[in-house]
C-alpha positions in Angstrom: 133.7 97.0 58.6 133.3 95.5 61.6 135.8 97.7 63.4 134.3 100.5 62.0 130.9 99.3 63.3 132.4 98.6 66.9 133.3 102.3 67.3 130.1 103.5 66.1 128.3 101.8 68.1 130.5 102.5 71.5 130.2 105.7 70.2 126.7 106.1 70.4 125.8 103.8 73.6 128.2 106.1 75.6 126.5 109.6 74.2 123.1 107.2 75.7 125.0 106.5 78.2 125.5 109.6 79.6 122.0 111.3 78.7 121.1 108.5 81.9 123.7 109.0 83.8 122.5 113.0 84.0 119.2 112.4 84.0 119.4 109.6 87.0 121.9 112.9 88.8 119.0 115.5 87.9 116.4 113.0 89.2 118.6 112.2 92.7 118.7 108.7 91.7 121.6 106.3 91.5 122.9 105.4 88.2 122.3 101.8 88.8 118.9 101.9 89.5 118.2 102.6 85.9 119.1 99.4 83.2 119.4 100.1 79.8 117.4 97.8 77.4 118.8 98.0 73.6 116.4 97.1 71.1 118.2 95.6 68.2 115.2 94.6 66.2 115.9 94.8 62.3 119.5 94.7 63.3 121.8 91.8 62.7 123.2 89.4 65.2 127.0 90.5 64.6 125.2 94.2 66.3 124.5 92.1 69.0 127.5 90.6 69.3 129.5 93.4 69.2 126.9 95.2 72.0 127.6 92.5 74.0 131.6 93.0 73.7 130.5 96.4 74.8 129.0 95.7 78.1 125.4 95.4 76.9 123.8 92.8 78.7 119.5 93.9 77.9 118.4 93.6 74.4 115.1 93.3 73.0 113.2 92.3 70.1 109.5 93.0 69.2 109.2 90.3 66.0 109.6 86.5 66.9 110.6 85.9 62.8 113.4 88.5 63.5 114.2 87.8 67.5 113.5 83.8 67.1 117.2 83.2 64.9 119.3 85.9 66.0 118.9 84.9 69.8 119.7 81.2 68.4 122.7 83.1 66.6 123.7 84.2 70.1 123.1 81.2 72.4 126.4 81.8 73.7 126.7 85.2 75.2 125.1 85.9 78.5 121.9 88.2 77.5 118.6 89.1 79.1 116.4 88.6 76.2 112.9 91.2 76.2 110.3 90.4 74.1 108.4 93.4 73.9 106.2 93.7 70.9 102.5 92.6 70.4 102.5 89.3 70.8 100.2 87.0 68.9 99.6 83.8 70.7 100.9 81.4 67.7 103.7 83.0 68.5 103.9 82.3 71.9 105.8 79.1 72.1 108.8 80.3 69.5 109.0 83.6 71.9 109.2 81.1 75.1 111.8 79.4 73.8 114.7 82.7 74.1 112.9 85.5 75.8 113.7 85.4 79.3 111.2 88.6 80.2 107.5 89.5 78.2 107.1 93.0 78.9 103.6 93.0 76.4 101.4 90.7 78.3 98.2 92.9 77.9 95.6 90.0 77.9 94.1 87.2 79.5 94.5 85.0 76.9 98.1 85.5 76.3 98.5 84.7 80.0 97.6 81.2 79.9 99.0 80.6 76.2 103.0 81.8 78.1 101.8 79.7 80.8 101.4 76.5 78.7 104.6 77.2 77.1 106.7 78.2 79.6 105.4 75.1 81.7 106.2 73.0 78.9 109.7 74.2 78.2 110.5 74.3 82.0 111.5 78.1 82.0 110.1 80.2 84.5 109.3 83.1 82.3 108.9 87.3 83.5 106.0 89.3 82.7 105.8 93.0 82.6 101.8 94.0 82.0 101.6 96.4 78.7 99.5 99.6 80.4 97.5 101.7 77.5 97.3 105.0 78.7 95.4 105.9 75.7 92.5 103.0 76.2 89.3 103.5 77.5 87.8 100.9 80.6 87.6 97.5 78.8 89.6 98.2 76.1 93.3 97.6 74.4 95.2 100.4 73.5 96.1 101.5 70.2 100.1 100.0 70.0 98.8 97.3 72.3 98.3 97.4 76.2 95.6 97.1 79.1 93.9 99.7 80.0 94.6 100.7 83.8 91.4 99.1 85.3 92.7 95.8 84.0 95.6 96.2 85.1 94.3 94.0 88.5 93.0 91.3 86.6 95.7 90.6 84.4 98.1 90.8 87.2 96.2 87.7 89.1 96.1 86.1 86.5 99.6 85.9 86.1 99.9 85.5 89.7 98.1 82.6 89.4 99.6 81.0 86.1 102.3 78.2 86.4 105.6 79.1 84.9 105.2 82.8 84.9 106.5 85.6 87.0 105.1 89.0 87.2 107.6 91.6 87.2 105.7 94.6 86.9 104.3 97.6 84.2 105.5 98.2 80.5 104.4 101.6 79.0 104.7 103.1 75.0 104.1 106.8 75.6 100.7 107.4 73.7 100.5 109.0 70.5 96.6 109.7 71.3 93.9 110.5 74.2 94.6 113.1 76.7 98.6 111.8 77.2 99.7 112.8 73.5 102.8 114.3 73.8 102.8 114.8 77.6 105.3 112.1 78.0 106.0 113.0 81.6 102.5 113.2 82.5 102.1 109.2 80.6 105.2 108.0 82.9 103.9 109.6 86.4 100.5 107.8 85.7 102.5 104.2 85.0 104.7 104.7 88.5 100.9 105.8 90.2 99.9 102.5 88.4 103.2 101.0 89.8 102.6 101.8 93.4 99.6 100.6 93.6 100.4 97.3 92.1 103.9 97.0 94.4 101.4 97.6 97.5 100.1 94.1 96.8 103.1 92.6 95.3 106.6 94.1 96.6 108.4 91.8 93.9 106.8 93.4 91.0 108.6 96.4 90.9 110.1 96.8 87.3 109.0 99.7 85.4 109.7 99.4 81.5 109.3 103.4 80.1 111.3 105.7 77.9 112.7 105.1 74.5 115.2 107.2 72.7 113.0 110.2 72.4 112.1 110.6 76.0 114.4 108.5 78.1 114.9 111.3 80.6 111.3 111.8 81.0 110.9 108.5 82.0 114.2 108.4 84.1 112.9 111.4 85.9 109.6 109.8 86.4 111.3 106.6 88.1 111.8 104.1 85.5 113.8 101.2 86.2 114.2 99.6 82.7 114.4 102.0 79.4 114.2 101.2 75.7 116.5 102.5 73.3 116.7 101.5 70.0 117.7 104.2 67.7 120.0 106.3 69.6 122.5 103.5 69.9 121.8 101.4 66.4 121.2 104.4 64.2 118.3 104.7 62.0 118.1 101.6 59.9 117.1 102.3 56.3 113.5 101.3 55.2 113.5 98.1 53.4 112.0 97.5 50.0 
């Protein structure tokens, strides 16, 4: 089983593999600029493991019941853990505990709850500011996220808040407001959003965009960091 498992999954992170390898070439940018993030969530630690064998060094979860044991399960390998899910803040010390990088820190609140928790764990923890390109001024978005006027804000806070790190802008592509389907269009506005953040803060220069749907979009936009889940795991059947 496992064997048989090892080659699908090789299989299917080299087809990923090259879709970024071509899309950094058609974008004039060097493969190693781009870091590929595999989201393993409702997949089982042995996946992991067997990623990991397979030169996967990025995964990321979005639920701290499912993220919380596996990474325990896998304590041992050397991963870059990325929580990337909304996060409620009664979740906030579990998440602490394995994720080395937040990439949904889309309020104030949640600021100073990682803050507490990453003080009191002594881990100095990343932060990637969710950006909802489908929220109005003042508002979250609809999967989560700041709206970009907030984006300031949120960014001092962290800057201010013991323990944290900013790293720089996560993005979902918006399935509503004037980005729906215009993928390319949502990723150019997050690397506008990026620029003007990195003018203030070289160090915060990730860029978080792309899934398996619309990886080269992102790629050609100048993502640094992309999310696949399903082009490399498969499509998990629905439980229940």
């Amino acid at each position: 089983m496992t064997t048989d498992r090892t080659s699908e999954l090789a299989e299917n992170l080299a087809g990923v593999e090259a879709r970024i390898a071509a899309a950094c070439a058609a974008a004039g940018r060097p493969r190693e600029e781009v870091t590929l993030i595999v989201v393993t969530k409702t997949y089982p630690a042995s996946d992991v493991r067997i990623l990991h064998g397979l030169g996967v060094r990025h995964v990321a979860e979005n639920r701290d019941q499912d993220a919380a044991p596996k990474a325990a399960a896998c304590a041992d390998l050397d991963l870059t853990w990325h929580f990337v899910g909304q996060l409620q803040t009664n979740k906030v010390r579990s998440v602490v505990g394995y994720a080395d990088v937040v990439q949904s820190v889309d309020r104030l609140k949640l600021v100073s709850s990682l803050s507490a928790a990453a003080e009191k764990s002594g881990r100095e923890l990343g932060c990637l500011l969710q950006v909802a390109l489908d929220a109005e001024s003042g508002e979250r978005g609809e999967r989560g996220g700041v709206a970009p006027d907030g984006i300031e804000e949120l960014a001092a806070a962290v800057d201010a808040a013991a323990g944290l790190r900013l790293d720089g802008l996560m993005t979902v592509a918006p399935l509503a407001g004037p980005y729906a389907g215009r993928q390319r269009a949502a990723f150019d506005r997050l690397m506008d959003l990026s620029s003007a953040l990195r003018a203030t803060r070289p160090a915060a220069n990730m860029v978080s965009a792309g899934m398996s749907a619309d990886l080269e979009e992102a790629v050609a936009a100048g993502a640094t960091h992309v999310r696949v889940g399903t082009a490399v795991l498969g499509v998990r059947p629905k439980l229940g």
